[in-house]
ChimeraX commands (.cxc) that place a marker at each C-alpha (Angstrom):
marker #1 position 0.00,0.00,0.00 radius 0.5
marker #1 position 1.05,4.06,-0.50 radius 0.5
marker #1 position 1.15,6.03,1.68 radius 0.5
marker #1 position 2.40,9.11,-0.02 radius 0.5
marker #1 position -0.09,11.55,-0.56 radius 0.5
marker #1 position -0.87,13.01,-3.86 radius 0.5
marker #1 position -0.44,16.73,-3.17 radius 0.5
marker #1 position 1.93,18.14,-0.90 radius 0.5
marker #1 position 1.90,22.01,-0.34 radius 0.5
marker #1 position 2.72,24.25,2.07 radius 0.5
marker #1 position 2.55,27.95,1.21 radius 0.5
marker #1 position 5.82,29.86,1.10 radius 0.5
marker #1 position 3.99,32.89,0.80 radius 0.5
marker #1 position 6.38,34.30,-2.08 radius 0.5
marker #1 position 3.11,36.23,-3.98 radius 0.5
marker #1 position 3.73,34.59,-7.10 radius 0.5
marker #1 position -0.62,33.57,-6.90 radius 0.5
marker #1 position -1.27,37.11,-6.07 radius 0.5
marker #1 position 0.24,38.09,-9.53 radius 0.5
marker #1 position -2.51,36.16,-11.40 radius 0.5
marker #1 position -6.05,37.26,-12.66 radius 0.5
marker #1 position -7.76,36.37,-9.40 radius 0.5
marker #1 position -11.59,35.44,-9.87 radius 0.5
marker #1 position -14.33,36.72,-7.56 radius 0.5
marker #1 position -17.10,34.04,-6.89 radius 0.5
marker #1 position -20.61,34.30,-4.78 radius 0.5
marker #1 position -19.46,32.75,-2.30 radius 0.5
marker #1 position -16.29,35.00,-1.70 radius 0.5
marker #1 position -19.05,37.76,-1.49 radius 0.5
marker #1 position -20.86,36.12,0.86 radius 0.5
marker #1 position -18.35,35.24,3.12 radius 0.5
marker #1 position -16.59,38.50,3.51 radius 0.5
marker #1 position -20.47,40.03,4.10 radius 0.5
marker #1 position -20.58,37.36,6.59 radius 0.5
marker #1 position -17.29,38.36,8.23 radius 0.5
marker #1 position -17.71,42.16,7.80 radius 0.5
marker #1 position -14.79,42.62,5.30 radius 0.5
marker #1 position -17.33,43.49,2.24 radius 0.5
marker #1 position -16.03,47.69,3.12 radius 0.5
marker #1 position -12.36,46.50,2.42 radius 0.5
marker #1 position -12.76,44.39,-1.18 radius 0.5
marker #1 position -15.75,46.85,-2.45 radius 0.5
marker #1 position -13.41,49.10,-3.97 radius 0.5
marker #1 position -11.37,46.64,-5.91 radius 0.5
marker #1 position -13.81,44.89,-7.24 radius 0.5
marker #1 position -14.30,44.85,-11.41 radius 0.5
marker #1 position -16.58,43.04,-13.74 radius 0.5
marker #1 position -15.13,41.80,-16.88 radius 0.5
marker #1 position -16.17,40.65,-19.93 radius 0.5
marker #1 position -19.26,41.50,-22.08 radius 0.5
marker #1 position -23.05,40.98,-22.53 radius 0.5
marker #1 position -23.49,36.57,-21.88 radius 0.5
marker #1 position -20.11,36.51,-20.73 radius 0.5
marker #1 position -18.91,38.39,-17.25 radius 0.5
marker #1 position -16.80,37.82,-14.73 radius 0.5
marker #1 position -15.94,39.45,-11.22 radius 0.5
marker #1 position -12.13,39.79,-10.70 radius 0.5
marker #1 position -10.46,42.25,-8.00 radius 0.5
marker #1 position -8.18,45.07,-8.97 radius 0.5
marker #1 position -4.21,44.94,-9.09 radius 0.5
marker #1 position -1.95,47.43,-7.97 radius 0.5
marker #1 position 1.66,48.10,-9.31 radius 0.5
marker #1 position 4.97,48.58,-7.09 radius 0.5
marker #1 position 8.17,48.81,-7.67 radius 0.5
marker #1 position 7.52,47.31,-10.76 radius 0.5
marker #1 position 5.42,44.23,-9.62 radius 0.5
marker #1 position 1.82,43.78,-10.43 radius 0.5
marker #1 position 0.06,42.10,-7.95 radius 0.5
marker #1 position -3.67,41.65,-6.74 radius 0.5
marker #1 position -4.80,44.80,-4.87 radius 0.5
marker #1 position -5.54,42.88,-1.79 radius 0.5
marker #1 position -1.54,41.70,-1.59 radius 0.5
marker #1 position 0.35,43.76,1.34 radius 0.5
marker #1 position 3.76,43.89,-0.13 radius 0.5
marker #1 position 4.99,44.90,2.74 radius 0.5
marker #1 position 3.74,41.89,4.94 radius 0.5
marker #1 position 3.94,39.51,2.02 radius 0.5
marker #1 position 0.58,38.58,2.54 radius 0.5
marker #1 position -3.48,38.80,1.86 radius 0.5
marker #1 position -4.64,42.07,3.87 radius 0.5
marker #1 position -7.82,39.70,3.95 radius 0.5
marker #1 position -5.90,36.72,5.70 radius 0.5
marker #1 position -7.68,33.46,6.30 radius 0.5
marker #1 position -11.20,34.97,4.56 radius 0.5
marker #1 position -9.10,35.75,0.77 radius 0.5
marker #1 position -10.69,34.20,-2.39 radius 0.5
marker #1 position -11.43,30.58,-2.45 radius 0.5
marker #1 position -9.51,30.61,-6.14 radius 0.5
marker #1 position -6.50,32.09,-3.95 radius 0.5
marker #1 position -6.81,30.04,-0.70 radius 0.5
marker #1 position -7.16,27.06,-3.16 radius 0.5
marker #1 position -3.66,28.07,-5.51 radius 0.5
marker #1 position -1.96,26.09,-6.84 radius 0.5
marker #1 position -5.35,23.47,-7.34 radius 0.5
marker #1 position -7.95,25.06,-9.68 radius 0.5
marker #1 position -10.89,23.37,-10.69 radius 0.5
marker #1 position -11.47,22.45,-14.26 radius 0.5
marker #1 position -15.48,21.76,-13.85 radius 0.5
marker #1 position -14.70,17.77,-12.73 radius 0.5
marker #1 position -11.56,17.99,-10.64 radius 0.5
marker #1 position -8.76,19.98,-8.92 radius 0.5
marker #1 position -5.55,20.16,-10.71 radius 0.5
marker #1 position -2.58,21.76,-10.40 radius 0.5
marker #1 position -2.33,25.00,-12.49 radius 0.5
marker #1 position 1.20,26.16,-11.49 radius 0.5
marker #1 position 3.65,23.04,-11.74 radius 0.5
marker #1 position 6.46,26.32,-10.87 radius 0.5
marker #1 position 5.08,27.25,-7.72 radius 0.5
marker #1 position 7.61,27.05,-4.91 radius 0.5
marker #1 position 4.79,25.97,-1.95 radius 0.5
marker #1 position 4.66,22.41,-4.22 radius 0.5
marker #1 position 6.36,19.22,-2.69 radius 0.5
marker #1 position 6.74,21.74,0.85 radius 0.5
marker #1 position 5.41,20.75,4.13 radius 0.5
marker link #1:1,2 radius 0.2
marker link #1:2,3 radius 0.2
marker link #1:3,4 radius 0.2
marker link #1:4,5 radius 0.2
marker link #1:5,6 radius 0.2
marker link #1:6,7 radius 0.2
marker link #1:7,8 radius 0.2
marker link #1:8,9 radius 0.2
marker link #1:9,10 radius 0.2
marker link #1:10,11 radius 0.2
marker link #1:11,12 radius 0.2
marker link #1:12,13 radius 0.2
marker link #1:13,14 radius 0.2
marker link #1:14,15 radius 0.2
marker link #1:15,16 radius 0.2
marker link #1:16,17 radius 0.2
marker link #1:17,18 radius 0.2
marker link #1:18,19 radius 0.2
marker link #1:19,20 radius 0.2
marker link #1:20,21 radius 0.2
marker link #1:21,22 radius 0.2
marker link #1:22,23 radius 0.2
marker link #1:23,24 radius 0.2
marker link #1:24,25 radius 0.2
marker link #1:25,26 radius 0.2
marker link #1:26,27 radius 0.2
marker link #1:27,28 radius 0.2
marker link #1:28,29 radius 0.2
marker link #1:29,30 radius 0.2
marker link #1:30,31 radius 0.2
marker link #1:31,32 radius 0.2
marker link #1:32,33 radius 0.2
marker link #1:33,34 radius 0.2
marker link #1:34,35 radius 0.2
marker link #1:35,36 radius 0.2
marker link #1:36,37 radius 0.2
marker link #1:37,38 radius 0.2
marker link #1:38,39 radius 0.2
marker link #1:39,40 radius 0.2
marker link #1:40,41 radius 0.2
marker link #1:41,42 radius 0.2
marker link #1:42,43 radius 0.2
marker link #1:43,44 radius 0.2
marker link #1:44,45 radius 0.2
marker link #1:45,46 radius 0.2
marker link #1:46,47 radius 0.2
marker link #1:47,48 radius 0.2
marker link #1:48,49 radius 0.2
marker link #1:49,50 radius 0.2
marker link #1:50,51 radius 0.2
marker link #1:51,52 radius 0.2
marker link #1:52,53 radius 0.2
marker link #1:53,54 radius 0.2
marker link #1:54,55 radius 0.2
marker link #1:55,56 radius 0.2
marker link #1:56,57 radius 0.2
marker link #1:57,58 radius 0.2
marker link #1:58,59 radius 0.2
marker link #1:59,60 radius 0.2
marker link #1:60,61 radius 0.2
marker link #1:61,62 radius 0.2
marker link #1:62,63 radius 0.2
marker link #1:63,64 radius 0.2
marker link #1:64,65 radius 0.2
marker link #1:65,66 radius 0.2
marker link #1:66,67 radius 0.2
marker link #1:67,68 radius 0.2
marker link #1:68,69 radius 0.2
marker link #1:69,70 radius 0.2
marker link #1:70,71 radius 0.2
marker link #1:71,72 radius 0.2
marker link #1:72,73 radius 0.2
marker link #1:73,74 radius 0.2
marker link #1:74,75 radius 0.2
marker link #1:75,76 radius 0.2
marker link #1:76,77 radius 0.2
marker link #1:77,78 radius 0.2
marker link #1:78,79 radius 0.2
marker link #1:79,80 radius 0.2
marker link #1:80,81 radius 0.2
marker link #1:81,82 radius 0.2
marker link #1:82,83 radius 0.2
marker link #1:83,84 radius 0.2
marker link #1:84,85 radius 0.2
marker link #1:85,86 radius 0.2
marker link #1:86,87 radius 0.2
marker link #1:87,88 radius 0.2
marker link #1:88,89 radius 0.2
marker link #1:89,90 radius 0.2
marker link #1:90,91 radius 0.2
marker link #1:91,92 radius 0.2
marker link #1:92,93 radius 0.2
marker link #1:93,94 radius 0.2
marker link #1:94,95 radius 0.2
marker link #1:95,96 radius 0.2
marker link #1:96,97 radius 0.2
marker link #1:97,98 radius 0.2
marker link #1:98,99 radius 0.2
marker link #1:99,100 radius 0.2
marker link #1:100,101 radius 0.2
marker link #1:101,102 radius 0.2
marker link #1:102,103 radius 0.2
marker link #1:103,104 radius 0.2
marker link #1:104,105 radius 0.2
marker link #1:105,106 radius 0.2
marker link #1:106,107 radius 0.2
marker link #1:107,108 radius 0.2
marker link #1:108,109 radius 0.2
marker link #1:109,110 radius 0.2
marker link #1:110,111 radius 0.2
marker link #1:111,112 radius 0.2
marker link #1:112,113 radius 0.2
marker link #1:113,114 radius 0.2
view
């Protein structure tokens, strides 16, 4: 019998996820209602796409030459929204393709850590 697991991760909270498109979903909205953090995303929220086809992604900011979500503290080198960020972000490197969860960013340093 294995006993390895399949995924092994462990987040070495480098930003490299925060430097993607990140996707809002309902239930991001309705957790940080929930939790009372709805004041701090509001204003970096936009809606992409056109007519049949929209999406809700939050903002990105630009420092020092880096491009990163707007939610990223440089500084801290972390989510200003800690355990409550996106579930596409809390999820990263897994993303779901509609059947399962794969791994969408082979380079990321978290994988094979912890």
């Amino acid at each position: 019998m294995n006993d390895k697991p399949k995924f092994v991760f462990e987040c070495q909270k480098c930003g490299k996820c925060c430097e993607r498109d990140v996707t809002v979903y309902l239930d991001d909205i309705n957790d940080w209602v929930e939790h009372g953090l709805m004041y701090m995303v509001l204003p970096h929220l936009s809606i992409m796409g056109d007519f049949g086809s929209v999406a809700i992604q939050l903002d990105k900011q630009t420092k020092d030459d880096r491009t990163v979500c707007a939610l990223y503290a440089l500084e801290k080198s972390d989510c200003t929204l800690g355990d409550n960020g996106p579930l596409s972000c809390r999820s990263f490197p897994l993303g779901y393709n509609g059947k399962n969860y794969i791994i969408v960013d082979l380079d990321c340093p978290g994988l094979g850590q912890g």
